[in-house]
BASEFI-701775 format. One record per residue (C-alpha): residue number from 1; residue in one letter; x, y, z. Coordinates in nm, 3 decimals. Layout:
<rec i="NUM" aa="a" east="X" north="Y" up="Z"/>
...
This chain:
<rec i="1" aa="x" east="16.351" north="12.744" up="12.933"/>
<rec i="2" aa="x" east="16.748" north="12.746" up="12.905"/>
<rec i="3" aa="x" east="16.735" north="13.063" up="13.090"/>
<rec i="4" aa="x" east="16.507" north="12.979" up="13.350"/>
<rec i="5" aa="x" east="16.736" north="12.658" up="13.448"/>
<rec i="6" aa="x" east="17.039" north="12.881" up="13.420"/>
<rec i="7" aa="x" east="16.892" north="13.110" up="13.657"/>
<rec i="8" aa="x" east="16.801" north="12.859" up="13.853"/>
<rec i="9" aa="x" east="17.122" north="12.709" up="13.875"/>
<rec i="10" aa="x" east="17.284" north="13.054" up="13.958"/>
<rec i="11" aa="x" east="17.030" north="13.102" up="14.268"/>
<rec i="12" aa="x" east="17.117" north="12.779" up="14.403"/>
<rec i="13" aa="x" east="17.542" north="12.825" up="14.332"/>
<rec i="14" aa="x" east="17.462" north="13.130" up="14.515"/>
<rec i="15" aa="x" east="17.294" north="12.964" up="14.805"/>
<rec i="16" aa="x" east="17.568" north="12.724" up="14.863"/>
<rec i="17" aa="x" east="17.850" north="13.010" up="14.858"/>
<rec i="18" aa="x" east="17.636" north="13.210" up="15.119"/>
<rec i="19" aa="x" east="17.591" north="12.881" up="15.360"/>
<rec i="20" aa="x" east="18.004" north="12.802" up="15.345"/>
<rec i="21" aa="x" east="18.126" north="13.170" up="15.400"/>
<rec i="22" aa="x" east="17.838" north="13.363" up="15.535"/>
<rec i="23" aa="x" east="17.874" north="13.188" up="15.893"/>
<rec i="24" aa="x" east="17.620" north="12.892" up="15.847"/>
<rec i="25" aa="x" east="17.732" north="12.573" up="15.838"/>
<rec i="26" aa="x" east="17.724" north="12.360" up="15.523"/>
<rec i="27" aa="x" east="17.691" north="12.014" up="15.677"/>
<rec i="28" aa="x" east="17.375" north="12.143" up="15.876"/>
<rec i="29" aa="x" east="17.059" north="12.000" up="15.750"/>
<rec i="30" aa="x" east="16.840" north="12.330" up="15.904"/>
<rec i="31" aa="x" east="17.118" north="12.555" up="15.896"/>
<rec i="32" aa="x" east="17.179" north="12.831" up="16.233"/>
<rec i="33" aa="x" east="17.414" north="13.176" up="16.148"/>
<rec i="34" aa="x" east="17.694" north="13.141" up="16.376"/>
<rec i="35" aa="x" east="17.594" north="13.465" up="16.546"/>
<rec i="36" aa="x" east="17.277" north="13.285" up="16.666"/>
<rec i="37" aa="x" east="17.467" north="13.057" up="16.851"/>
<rec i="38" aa="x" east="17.406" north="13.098" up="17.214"/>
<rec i="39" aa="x" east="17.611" north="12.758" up="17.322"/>
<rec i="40" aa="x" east="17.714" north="12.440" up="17.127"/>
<rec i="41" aa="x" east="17.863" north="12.141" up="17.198"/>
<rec i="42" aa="x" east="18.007" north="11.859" up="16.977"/>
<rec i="43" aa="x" east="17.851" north="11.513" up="17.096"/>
<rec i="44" aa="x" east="17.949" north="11.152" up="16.942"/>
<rec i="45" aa="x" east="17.651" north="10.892" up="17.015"/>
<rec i="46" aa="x" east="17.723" north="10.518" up="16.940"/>
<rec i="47" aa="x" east="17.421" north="10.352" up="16.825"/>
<rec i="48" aa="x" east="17.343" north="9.971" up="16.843"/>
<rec i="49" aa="x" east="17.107" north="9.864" up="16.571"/>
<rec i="50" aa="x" east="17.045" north="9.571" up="16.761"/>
<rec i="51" aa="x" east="16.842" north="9.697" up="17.037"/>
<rec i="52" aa="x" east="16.480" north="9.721" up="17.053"/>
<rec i="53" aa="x" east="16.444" north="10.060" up="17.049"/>
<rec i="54" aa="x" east="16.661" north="10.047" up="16.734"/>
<rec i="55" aa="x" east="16.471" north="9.744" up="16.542"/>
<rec i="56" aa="x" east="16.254" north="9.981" up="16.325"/>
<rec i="57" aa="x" east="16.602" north="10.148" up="16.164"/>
<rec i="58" aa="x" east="16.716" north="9.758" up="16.101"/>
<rec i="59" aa="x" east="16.405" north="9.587" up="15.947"/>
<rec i="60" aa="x" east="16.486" north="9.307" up="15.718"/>
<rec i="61" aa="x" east="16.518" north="9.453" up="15.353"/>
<rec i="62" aa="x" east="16.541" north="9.801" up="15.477"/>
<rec i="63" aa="x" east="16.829" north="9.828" up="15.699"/>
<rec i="64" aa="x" east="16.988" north="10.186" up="15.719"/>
<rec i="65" aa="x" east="17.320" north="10.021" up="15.672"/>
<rec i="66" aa="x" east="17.199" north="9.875" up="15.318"/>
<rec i="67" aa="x" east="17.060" north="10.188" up="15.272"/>
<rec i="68" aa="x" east="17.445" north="10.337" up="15.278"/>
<rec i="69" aa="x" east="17.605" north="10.062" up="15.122"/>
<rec i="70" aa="x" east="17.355" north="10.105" up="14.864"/>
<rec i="71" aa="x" east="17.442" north="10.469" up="14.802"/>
<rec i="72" aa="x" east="17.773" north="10.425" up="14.785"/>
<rec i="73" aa="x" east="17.791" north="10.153" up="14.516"/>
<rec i="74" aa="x" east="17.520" north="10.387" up="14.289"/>
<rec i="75" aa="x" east="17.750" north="10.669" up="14.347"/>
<rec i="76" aa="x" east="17.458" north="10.892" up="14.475"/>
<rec i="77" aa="x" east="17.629" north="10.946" up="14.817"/>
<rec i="78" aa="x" east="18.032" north="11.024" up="14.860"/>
<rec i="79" aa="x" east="18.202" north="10.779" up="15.157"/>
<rec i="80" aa="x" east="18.467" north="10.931" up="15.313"/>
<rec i="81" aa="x" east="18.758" north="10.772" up="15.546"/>
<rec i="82" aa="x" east="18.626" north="10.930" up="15.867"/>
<rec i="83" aa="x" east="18.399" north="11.167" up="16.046"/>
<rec i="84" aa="x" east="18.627" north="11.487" up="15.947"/>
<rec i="85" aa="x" east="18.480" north="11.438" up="15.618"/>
<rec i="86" aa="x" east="18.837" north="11.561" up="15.418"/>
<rec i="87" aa="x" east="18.918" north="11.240" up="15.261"/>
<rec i="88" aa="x" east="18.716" north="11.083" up="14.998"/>
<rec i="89" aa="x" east="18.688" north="10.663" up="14.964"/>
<rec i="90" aa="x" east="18.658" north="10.539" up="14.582"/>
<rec i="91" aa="x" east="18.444" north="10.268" up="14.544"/>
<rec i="92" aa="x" east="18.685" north="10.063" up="14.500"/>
<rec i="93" aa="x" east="18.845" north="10.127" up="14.848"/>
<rec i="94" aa="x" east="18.519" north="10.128" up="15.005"/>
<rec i="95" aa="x" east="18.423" north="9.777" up="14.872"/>
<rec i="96" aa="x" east="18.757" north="9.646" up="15.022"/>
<rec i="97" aa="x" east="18.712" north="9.749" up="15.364"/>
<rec i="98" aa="x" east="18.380" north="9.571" up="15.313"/>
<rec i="99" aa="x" east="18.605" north="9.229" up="15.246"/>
<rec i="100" aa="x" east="18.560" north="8.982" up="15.561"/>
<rec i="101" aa="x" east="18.926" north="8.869" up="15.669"/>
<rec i="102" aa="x" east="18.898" north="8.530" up="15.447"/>
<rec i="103" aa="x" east="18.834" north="8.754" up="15.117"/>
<rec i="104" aa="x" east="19.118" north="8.999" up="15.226"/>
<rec i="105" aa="x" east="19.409" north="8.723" up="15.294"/>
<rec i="106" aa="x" east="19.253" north="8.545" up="14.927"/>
<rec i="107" aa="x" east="19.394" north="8.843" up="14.734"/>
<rec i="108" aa="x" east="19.719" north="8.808" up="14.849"/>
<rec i="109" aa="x" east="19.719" north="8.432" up="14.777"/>
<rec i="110" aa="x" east="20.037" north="8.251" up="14.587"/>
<rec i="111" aa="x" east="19.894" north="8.088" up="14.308"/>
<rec i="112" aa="x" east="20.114" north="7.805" up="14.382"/>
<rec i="113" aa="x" east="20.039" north="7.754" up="14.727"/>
<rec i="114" aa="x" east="19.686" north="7.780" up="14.599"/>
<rec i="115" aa="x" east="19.706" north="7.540" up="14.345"/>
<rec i="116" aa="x" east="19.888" north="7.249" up="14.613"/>
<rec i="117" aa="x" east="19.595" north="7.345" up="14.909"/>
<rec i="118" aa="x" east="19.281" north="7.293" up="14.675"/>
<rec i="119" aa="x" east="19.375" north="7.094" up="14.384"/>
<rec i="120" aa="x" east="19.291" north="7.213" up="14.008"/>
<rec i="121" aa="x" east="18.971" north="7.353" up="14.154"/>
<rec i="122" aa="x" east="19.187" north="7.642" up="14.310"/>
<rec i="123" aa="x" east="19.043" north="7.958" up="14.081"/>
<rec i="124" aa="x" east="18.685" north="7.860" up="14.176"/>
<rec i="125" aa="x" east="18.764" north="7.817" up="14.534"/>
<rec i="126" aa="x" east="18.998" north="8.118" up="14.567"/>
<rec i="127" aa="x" east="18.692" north="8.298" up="14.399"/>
<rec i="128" aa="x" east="18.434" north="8.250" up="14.659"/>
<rec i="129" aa="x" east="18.680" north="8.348" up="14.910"/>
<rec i="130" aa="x" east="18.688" north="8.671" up="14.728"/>
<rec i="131" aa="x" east="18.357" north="8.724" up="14.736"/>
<rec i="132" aa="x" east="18.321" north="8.697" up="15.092"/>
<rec i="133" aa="x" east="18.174" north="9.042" up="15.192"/>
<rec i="134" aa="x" east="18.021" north="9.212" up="15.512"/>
<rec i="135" aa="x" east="17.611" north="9.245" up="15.461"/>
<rec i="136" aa="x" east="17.439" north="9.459" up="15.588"/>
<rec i="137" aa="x" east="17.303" north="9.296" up="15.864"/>
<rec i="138" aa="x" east="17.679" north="9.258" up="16.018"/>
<rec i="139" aa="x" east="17.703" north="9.596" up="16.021"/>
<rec i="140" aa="x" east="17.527" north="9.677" up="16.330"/>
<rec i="141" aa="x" east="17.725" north="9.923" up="16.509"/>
<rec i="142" aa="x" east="17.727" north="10.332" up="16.417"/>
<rec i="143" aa="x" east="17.859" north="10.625" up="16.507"/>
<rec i="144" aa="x" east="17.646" north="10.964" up="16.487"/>
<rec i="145" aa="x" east="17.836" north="11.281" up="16.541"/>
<rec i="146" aa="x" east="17.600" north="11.587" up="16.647"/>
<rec i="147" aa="x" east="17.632" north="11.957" up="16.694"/>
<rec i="148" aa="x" east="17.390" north="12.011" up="17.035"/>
<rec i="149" aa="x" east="17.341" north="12.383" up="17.003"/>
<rec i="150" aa="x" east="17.102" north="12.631" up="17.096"/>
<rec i="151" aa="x" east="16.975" north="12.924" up="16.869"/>
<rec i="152" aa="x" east="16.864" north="13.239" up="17.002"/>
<rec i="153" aa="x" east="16.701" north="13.396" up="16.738"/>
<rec i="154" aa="x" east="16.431" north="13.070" up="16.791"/>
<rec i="155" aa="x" east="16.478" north="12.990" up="17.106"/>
<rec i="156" aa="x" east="16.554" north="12.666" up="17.035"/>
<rec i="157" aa="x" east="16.767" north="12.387" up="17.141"/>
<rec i="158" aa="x" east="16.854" north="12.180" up="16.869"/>
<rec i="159" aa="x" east="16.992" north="11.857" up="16.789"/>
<rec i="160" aa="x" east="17.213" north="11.922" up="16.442"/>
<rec i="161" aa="x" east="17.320" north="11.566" up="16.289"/>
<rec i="162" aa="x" east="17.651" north="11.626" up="16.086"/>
<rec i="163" aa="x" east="17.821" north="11.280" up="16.040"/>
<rec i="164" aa="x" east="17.657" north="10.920" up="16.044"/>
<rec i="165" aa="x" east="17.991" north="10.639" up="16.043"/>
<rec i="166" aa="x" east="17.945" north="10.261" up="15.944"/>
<rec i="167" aa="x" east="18.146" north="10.005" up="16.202"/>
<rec i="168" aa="x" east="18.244" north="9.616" up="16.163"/>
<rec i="169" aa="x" east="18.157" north="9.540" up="16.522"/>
<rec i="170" aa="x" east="18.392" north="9.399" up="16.794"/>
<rec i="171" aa="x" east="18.194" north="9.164" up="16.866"/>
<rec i="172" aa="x" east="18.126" north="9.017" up="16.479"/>
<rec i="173" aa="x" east="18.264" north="8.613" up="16.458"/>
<rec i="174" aa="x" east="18.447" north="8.732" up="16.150"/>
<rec i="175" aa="x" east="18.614" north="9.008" up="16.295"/>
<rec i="176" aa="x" east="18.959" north="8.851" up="16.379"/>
<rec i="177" aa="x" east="19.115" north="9.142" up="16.527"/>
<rec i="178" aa="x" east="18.836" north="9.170" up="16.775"/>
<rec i="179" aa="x" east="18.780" north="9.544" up="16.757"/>
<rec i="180" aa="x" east="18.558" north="9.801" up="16.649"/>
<rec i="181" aa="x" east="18.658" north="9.860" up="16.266"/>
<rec i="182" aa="x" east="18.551" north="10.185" up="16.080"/>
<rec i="183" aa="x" east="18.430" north="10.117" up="15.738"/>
<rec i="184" aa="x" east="18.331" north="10.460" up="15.582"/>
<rec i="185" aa="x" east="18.172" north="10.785" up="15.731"/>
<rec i="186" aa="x" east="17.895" north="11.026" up="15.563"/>
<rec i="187" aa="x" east="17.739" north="11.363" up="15.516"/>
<rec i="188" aa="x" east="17.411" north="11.326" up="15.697"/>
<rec i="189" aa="x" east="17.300" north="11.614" up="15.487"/>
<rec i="190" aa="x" east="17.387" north="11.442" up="15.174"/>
<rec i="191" aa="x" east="17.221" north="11.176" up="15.316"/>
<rec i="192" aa="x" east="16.928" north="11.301" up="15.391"/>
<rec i="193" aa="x" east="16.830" north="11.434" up="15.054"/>
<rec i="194" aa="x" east="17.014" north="11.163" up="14.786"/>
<rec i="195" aa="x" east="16.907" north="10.831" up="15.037"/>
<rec i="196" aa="x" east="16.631" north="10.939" up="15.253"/>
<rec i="197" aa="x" east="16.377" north="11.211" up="15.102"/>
<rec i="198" aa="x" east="16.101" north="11.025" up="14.887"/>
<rec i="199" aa="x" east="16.236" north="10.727" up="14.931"/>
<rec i="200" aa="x" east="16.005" north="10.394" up="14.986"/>
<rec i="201" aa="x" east="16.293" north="10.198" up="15.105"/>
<rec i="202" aa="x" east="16.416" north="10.454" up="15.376"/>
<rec i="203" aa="x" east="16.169" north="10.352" up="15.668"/>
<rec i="204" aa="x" east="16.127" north="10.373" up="16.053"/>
<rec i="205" aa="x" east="15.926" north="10.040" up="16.066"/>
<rec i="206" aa="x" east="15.652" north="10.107" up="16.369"/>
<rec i="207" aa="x" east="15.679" north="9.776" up="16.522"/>
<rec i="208" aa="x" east="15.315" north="9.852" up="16.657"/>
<rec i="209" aa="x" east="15.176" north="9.987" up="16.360"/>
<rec i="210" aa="x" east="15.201" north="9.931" up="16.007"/>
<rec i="211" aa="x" east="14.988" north="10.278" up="15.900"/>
<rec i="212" aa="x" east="15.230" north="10.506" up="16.164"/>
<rec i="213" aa="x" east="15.604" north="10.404" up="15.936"/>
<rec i="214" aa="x" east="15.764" north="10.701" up="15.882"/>
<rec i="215" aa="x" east="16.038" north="10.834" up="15.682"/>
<rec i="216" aa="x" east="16.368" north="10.795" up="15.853"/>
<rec i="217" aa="x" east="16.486" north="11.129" up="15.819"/>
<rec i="218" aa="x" east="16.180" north="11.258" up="15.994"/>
<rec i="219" aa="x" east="16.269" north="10.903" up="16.247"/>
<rec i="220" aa="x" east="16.611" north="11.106" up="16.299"/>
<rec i="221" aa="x" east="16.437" north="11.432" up="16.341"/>
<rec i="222" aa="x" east="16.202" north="11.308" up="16.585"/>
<rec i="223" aa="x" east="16.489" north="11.088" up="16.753"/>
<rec i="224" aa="x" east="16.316" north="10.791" up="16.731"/>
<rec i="225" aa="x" east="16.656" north="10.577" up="16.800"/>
<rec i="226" aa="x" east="16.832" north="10.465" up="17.104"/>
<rec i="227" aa="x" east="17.183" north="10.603" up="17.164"/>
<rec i="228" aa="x" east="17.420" north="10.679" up="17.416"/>
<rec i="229" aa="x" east="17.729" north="10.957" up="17.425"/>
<rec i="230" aa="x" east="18.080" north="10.827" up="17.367"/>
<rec i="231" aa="x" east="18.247" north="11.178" up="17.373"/>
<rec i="232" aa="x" east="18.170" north="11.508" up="17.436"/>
<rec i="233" aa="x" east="18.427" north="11.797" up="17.277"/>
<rec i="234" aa="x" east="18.718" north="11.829" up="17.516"/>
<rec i="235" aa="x" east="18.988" north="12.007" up="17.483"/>
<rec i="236" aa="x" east="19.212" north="11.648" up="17.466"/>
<rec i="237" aa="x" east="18.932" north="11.525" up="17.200"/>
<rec i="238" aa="x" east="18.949" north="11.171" up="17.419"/>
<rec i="239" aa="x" east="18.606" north="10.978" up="17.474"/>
<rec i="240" aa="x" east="18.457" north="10.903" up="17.788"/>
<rec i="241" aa="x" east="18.644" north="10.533" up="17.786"/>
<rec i="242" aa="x" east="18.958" north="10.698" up="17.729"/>
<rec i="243" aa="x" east="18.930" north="10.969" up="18.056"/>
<rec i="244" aa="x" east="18.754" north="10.645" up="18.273"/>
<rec i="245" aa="x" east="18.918" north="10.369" up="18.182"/>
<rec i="246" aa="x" east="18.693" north="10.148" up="18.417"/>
<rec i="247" aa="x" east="18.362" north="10.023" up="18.224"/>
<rec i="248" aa="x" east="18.114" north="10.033" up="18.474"/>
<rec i="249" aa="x" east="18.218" north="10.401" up="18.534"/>
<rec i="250" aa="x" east="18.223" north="10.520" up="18.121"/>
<rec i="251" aa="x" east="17.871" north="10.425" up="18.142"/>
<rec i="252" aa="x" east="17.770" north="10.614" up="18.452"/>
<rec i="253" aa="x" east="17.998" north="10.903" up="18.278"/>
<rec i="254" aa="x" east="17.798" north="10.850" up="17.925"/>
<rec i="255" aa="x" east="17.420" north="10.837" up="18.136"/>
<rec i="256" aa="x" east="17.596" north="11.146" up="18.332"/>
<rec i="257" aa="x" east="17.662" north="11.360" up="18.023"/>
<rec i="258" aa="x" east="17.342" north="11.279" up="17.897"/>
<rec i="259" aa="x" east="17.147" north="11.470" up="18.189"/>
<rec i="260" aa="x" east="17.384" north="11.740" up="18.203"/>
<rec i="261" aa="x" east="17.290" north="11.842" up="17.857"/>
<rec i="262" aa="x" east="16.947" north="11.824" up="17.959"/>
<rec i="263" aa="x" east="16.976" north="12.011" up="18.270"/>
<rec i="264" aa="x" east="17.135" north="12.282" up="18.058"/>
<rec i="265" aa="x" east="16.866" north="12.317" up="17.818"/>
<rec i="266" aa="x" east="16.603" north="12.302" up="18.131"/>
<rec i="267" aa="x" east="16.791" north="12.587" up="18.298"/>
<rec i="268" aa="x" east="16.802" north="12.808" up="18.016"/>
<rec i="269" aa="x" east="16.416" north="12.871" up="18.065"/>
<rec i="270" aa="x" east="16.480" north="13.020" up="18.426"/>
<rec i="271" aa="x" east="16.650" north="13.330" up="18.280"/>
């Protein structure tokens, strides 16, 4: 038995050496070889979990977000401090960035100052300001960052997730600073198989029927959620906002890039 799981455990070492220097790449869920590569593109989509379309990933008790924050505190998924994926957040770190502006300005509290604002009952009411936290149904905004790629070995155009990223929105009555905050960034991989696979919590609620819920990694596969592109790779790495400053036009741009990547895949069929 010892030599079996040994074995095992080589094959699987093995695997994971092949997919990070044999030209796949190791953040791919359904990995492509390099060489297969016809055409790829780097595409950031900012998602809205209000929105109807997006109501089934934000169901009460079974928010994606909780699923994350979730993860995180059980230490079966790593956080990291942005989409690059290079640095790592403790647990620690991540649970302060969590901290509404209230709990953040409590820990740097004078005890003194403390003690003449609220009376003797300052440790219990310097307490509850500490435990002020975002839930997960503040954190409504995200950021998915996907290789758009097409393999020709398959013939295939392909949507490859790589990054999912948690934000405090703008728009959140406790956000004082009054923009979009980054709280922590994740392997969609990772996420896929430590949060998502056999999991009865991870649904796509089907708003019109209760027997048709999937899975939300198969929701993701599918793309079952509503979206739209905030940057396409550019040699300047600047988002659509940044290259039109005006609103109305960054959304034209956004619905723009959107059908040229379609047209693209549409066009390779007349070869």
């Amino acid at each position: 038995m010892k030599k079996k799981l040994w074995l095992l455990a080589s094959i699987l070492a093995f695997v994971n050496v092949v997919l990070a220097q044999g030209g796949y790449n190791k953040l791919s869920v359904r990995p492509v070889h390099t060489s297969d590569v016809m055409y790829q593109k780097t595409v950031t989509r900012a998602l809205d979990l209000r929105e109807k379309q997006n109501e089934p990933l934000f169901s009460r008790n079974r928010e994606i977000t909780a699923l994350l924050i979730d993860g995180v505190t059980n230490e079966r998924i790593k956080a990291y401090e942005n989409d690059s994926l290079r640095k790592q957040l403790s647990i620690a770190d991540f649970s302060n960035k969590m901290l509404t502006p209230t709990a953040a300005a409590a820990t740097s509290l004078d005890t003194v100052d403390s003690y003449l604002e609220h009376g003797p009952g300052w440790r219990d009411v310097v307490k509850n300001m500490l435990d002020e936290r975002y839930m997960a149904r503040d954190l409504y905004q995200l950021e998915i960052k996907e290789n758009v790629l097409f393999d020709k070995q398959r013939s295939q155009f392909l949507y490859d997730i790589q990054t999912v990223t948690i934000f405090i929105p703008a728009d959140h009555p406790m956000n004082e600073r009054g923009i979009q905050i980054p709280v922590a960034s994740f392997s969609y991989k990772e996420i896929v198989s430590a949060l998502f696979k056999d999991n009865p919590k991870a649904i796509w609620y089907n708003t019109q029927n209760d027997q048709e819920n999937k899975n939300l990694a198969d929701a993701f596969d599918l793309r079952l959620f509503s979206s739209y592109i905030i940057k396409v790779s550019n040699a300047k790495d600047t988002y659509l906002t940044d290259i039109y400053s005006d609103q109305k036009t960054a959304i034209m741009a956004s619905s723009w890039a959107a059908q040229q990547l379609m047209e693209y895949e549409h066009n390779l069929w007349e070869f």
